[in-house]
DRENSENU-775746 format. One line per field, with one value per atom (N, C-alpha, C, CB): residue number from 1; residue in three letters; atom name; x, y, z. Coordinates in nm, 3 decimals. Glycine has a CB too. Layout:
REM residues N
k = [NUM;...]
r = [ALA;...]
a = [CA;...]
u = [X;...]
v = [Y;...]
w = [Z;...]
This chain:
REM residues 56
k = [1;1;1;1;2;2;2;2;3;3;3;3;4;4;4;4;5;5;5;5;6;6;6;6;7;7;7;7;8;8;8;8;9;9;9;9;10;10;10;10;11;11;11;11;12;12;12;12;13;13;13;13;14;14;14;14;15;15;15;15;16;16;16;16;17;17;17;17;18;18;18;18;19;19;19;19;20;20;20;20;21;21;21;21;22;22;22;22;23;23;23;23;24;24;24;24;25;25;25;25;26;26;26;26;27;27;27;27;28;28;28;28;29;29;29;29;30;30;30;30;31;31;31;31;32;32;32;32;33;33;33;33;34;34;34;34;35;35;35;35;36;36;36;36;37;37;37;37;38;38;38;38;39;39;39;39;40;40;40;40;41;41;41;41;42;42;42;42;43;43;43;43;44;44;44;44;45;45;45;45;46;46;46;46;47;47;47;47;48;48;48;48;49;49;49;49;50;50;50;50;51;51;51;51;52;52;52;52;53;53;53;53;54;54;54;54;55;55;55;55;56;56;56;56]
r = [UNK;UNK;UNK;UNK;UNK;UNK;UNK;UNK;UNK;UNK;UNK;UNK;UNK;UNK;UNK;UNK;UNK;UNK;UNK;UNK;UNK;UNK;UNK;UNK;UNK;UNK;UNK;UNK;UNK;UNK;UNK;UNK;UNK;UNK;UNK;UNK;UNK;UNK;UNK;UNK;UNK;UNK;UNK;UNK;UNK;UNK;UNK;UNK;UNK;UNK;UNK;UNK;UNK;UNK;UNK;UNK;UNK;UNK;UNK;UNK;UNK;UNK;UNK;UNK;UNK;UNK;UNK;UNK;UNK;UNK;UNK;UNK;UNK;UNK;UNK;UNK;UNK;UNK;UNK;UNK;UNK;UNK;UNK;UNK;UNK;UNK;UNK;UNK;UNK;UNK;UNK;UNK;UNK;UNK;UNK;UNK;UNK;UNK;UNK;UNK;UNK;UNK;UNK;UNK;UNK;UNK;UNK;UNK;UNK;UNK;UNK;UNK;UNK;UNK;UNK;UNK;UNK;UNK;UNK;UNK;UNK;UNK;UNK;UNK;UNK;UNK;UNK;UNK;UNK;UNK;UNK;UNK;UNK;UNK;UNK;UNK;UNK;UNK;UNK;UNK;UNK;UNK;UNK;UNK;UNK;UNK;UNK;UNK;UNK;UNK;UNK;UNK;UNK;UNK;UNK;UNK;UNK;UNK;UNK;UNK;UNK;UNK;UNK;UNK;UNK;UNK;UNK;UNK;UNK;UNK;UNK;UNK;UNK;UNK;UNK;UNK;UNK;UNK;UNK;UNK;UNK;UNK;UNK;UNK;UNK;UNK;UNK;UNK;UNK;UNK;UNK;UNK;UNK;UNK;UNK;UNK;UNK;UNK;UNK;UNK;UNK;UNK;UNK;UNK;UNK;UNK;UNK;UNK;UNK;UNK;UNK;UNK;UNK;UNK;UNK;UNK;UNK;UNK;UNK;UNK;UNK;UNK;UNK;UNK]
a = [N;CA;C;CB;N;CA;C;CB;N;CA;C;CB;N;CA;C;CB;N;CA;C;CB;N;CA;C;CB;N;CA;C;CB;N;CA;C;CB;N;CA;C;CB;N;CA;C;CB;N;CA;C;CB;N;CA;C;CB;N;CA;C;CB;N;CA;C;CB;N;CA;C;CB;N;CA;C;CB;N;CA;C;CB;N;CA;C;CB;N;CA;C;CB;N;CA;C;CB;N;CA;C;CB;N;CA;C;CB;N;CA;C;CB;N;CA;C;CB;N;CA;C;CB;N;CA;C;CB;N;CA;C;CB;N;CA;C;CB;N;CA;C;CB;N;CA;C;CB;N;CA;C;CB;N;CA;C;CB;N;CA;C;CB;N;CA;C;CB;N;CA;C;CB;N;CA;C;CB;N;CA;C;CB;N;CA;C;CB;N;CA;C;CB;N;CA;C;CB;N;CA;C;CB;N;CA;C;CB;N;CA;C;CB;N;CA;C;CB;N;CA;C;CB;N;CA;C;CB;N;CA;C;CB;N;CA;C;CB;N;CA;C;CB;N;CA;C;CB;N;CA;C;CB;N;CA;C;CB;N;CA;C;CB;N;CA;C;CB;N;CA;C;CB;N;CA;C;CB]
u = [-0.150;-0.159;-0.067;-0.119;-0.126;-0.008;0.065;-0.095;0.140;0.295;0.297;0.405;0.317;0.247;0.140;0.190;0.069;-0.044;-0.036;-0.088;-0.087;-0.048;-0.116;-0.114;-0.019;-0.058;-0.116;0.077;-0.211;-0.213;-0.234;-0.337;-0.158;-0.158;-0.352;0.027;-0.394;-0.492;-0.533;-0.485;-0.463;-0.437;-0.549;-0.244;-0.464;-0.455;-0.569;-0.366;-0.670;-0.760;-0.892;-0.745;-0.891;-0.956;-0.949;-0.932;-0.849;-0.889;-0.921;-0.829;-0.956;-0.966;-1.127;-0.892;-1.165;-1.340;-1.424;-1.344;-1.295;-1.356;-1.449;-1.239;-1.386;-1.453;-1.495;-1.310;-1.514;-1.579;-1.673;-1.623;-1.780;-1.885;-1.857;-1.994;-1.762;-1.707;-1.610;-1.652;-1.556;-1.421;-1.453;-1.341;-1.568;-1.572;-1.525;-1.749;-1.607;-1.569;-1.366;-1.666;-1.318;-1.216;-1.154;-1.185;-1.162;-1.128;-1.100;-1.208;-1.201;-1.207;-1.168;-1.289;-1.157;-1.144;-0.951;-1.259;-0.894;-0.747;-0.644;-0.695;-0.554;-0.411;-0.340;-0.298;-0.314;-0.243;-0.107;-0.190;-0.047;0.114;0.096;0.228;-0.036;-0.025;-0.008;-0.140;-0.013;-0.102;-0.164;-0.050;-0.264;-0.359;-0.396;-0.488;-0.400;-0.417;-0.616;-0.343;-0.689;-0.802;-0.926;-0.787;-0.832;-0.947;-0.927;-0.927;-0.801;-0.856;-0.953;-0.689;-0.925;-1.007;-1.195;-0.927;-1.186;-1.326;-1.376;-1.369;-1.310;-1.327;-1.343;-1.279;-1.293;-1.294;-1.414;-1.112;-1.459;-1.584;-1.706;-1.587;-1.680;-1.787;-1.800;-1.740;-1.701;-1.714;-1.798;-1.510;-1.747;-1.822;-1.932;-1.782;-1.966;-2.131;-2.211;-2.186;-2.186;-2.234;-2.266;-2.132;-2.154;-2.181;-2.280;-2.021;-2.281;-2.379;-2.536;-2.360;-2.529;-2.681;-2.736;-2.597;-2.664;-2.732;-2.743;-2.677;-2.726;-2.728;-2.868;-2.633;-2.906;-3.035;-3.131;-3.057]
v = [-0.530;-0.438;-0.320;-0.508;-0.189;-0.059;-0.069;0.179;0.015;0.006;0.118;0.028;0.116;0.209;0.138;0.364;0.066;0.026;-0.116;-0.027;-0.087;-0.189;-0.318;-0.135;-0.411;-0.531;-0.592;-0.617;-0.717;-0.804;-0.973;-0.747;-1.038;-1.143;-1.221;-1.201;-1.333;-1.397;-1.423;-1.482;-1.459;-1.407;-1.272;-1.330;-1.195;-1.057;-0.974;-0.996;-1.069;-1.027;-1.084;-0.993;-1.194;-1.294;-1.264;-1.403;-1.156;-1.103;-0.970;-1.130;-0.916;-0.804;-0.731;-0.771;-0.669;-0.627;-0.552;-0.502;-0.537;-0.501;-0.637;-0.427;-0.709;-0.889;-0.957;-1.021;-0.917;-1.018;-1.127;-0.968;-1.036;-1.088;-1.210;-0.952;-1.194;-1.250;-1.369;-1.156;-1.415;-1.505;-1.634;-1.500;-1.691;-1.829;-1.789;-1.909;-1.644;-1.645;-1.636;-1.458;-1.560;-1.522;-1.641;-1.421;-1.715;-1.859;-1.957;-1.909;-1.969;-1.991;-1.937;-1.998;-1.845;-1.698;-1.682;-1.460;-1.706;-1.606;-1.713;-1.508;-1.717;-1.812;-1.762;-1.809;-1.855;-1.853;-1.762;-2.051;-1.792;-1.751;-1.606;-1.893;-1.576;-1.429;-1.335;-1.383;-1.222;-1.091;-1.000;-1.019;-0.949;-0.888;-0.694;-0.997;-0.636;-0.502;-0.525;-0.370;-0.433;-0.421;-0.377;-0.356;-0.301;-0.312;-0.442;-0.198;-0.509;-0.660;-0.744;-0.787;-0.735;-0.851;-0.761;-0.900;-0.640;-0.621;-0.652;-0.503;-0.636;-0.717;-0.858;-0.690;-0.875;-1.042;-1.106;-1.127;-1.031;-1.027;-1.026;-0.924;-0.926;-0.862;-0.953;-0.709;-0.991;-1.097;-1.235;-1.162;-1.281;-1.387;-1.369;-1.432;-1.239;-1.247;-1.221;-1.163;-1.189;-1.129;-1.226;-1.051;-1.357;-1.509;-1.582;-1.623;-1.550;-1.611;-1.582;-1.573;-1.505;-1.396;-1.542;-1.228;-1.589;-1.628;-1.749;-1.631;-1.813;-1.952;-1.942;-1.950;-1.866;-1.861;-1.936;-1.775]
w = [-0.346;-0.234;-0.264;-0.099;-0.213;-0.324;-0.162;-0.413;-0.168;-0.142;-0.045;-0.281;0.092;0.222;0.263;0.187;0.249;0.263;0.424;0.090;0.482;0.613;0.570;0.780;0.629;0.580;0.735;0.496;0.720;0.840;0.810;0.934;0.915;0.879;0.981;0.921;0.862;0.894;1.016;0.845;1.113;1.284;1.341;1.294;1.264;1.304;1.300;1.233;1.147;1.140;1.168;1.059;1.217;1.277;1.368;1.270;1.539;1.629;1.639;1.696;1.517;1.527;1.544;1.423;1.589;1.640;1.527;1.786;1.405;1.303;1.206;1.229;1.218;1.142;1.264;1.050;1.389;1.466;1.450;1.533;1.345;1.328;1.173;1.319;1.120;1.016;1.022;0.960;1.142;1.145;1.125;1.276;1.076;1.017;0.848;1.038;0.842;0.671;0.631;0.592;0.735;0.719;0.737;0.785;0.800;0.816;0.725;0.871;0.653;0.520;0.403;0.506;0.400;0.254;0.258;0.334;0.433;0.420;0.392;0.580;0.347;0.374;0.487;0.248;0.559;0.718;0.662;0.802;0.564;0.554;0.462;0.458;0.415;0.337;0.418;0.258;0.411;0.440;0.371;0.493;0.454;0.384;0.428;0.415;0.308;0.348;0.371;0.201;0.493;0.511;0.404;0.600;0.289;0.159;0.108;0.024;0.074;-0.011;0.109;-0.065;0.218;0.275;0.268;0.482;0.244;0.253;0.145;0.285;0.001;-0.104;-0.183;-0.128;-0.062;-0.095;0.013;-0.056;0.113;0.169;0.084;0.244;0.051;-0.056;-0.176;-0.113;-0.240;-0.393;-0.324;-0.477;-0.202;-0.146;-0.120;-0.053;-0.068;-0.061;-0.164;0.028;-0.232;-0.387;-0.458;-0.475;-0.419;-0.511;-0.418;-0.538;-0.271;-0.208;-0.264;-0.069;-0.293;-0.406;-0.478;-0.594;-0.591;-0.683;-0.583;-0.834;-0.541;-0.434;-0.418;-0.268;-0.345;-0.339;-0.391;-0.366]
């Protein structure tokens, strides 16, 4: 995460109205004790669905 960059903890982003539609994934995907700046968690969104692809 670069350095200025706001962090949030797994909480934080699990109530937030931006992932509403997302909080089983985040659930699964975050560590309770990290934090996370809002580009890694959209990234790490994104790598999960991308692997959901070949599942298919």
């Amino acid at each position: 995460m670069a350095t200025g960059t706001k962090a949030y903890t797994k909480e934080q982003l699990m109530e937030s109205r931006r992932y509403a539609d997302k909080r089983d994934l985040l659930s699964a995907l975050l560590n309770g004790s990290k934090k996370y700046s809002l580009s890694d968690v959209d990234k790490m969104i994104e790598k999960y669905m991308k692997g959901m692809v070949g599942v298919c």
